[in-house]
Every structure is written in C-alpha cells, then in structure tokens.
matplotlib code that plots the C-alpha trace (Angstrom):
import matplotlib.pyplot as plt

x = [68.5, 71.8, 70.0, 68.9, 71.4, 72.5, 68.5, 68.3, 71.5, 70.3, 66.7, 68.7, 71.0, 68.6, 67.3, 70.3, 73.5, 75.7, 77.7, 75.0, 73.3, 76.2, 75.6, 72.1, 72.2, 73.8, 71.5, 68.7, 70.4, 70.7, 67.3, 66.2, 68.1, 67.0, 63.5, 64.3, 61.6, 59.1, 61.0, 58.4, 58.6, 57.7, 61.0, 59.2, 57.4, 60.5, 61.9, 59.2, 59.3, 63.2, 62.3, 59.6, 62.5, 65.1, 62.4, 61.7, 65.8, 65.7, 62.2, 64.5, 68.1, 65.8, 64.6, 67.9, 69.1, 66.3, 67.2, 71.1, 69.9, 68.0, 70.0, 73.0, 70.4, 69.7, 73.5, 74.1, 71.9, 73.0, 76.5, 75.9, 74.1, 77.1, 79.5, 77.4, 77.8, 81.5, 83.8, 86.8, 89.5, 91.9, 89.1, 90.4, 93.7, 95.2, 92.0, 92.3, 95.9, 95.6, 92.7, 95.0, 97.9, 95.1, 95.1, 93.1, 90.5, 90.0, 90.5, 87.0, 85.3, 85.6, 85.0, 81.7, 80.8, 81.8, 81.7, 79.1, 76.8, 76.5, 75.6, 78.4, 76.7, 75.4, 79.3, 79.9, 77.6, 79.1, 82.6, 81.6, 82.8, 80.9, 79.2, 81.2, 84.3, 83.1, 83.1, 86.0, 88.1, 86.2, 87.4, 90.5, 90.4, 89.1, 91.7, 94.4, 92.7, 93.0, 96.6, 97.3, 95.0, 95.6, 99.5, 97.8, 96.6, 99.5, 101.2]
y = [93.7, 91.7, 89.3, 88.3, 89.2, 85.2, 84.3, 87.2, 86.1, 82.4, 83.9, 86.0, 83.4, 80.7, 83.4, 85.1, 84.1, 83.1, 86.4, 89.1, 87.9, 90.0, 92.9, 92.4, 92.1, 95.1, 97.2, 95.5, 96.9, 100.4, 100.6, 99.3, 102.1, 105.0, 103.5, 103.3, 105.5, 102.7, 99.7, 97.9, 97.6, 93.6, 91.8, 88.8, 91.9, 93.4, 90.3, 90.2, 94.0, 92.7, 89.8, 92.8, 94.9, 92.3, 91.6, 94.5, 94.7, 91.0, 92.3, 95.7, 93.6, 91.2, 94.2, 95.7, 91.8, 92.3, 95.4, 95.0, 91.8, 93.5, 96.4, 93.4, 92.2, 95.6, 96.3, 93.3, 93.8, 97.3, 95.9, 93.6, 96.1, 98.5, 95.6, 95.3, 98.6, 99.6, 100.3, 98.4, 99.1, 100.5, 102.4, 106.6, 105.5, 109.3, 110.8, 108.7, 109.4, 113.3, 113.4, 111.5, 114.2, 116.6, 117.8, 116.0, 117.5, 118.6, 115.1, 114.1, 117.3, 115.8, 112.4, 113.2, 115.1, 113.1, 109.6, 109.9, 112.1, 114.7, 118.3, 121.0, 121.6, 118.1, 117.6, 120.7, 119.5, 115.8, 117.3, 120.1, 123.2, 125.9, 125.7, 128.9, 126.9, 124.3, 125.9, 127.6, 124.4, 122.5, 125.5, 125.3, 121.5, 122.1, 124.2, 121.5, 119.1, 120.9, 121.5, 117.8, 116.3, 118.5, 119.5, 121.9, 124.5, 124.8, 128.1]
z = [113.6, 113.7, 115.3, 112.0, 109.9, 109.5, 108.7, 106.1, 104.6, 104.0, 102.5, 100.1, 99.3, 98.8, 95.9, 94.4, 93.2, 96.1, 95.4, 95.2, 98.7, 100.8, 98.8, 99.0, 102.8, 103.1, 101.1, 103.4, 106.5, 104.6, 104.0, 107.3, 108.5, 106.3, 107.7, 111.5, 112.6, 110.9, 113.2, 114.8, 118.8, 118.9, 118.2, 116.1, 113.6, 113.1, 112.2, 109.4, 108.6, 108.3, 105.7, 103.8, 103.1, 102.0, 99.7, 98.1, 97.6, 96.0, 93.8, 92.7, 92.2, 89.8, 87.7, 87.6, 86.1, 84.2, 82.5, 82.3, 80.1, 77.7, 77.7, 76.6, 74.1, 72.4, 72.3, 71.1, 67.9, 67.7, 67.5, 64.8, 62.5, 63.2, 62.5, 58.8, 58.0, 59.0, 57.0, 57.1, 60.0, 57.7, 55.4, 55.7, 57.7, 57.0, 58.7, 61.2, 61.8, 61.3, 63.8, 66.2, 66.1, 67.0, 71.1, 72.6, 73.6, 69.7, 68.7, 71.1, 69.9, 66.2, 66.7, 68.7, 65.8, 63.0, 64.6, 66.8, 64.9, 67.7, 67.2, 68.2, 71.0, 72.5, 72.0, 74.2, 76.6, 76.6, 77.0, 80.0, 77.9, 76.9, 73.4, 72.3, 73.4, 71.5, 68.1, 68.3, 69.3, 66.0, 63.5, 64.8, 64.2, 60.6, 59.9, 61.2, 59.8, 56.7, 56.5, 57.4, 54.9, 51.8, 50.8, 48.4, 51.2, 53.2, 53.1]

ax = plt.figure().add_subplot(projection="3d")
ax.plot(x, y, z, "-o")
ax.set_aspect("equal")
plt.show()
C-alpha cells in the first residue's frame, strides 16, 4: 500500500485543493484498512482497488463541499431575513442586562426559550438537564427577572 502512497497523492491532488489531498490520502489509507480483509493478492489490482477507494473518498469529500455550500447559502438567506426583522442592538437594553446578571445556566435556559423559541423542555434537552430541572431553574428566573425589571414588586 505505501508503495503507492506518492501515486494516490498526485491523483488526489490533481482533483482537490492542494490542501485537502493529505487529508484525503489519509482517509484513503483508513478505509483501505477497515477493508483489509477485501485487499487483493495481485500487487497491480490492489493498486487499482487502491485508486477505487481514493475515489469513493474524493466522490464523498465533493458532496460534503457540496452540502457545506448550500448549507452557507441557506444561512446566508436566513441571516438576511433575521437581519430585516431585528430589532435594533440597543432595542430592550434593561432585559438584556437583567438576563445577563442571571447565573448562567438560567441566563441560557431563558434565552433558549425566549430567543430561540424553544419549548421548556427541548431547552432541557439542549442544555443535558432534566426537564423538571428545567422548570424549576426558569421560575426561578421569572421571579429574578421580575424583581430586576419592576421596582414595584420588590419586597
């Protein structure tokens, strides 16, 4: 197999960026090893079973490219409708602030909520605590939140 290592590294070079073909190389060689029991015996078809798998590593690295660009594209859009409909950076500055001097943990559990639109629990799940945790941390955050926010209700 190293015998060809310098071969494989030109054909992957000659069709990824210059950078990529080292990696790629390697994941050829990890593959090829994972699949060791399917080595052919005649040196020249191993060479080719060799080239097969490099490959099938240079078809997969293309459509991970592939996706990572359209996954850029859809973000991109989704950034510029979120951009249209922000509100300003300064827009609710004391909420901001009050959630802030919240622990943090409490601070995440609002903002997934609030922010981010998630359910109590989905935000439990996202945060690897216990839904009944969960609750009990956002009550006590209202309550905080409360206090900070309105003069009126403190004792």
């Amino acid at each position: 197999m190293e015998a060809s290592s310098v071969d494989l590294l030109s054909y992957l070079r000659r069709r990824a960026d210059l950078d990529d073909a080292p990696d790629l190389l390697g994941e050829t060689f990890v593959v090829a090893w994972r699949r060791l029991d399917d080595l052919p015996d005649e040196p020249e078809r191993a060479r080719m079973w060799l080239f097969g798998i490099a490959r099938g590593v240079l078809l997969n690295h293309a459509r991970g490219v592939h996706r990572r660009w359209a996954l850029a594209d859809r973000l991109r859009g989704h950034a510029a409708l979120a951009q249209a409909t922000a509100p300003p950076a300064d827009a609710h500055l004391e909420v901001r602030v009050a959630i802030s001097r919240l622990e943090p943990d409490m601070a995440e559990l609002v903002r997934l909520i609030h922010w981010d639109g998630f359910t109590i629990t989905d935000a439990a799940h996202v945060m690897g605590v216990p839904a009944s945790t969960a609750r009990g941390r956002y009550q006590r955050a209202k309550e905080l939140l409360r206090l900070a926010l309105d003069p009126a209700v403190a004792p």
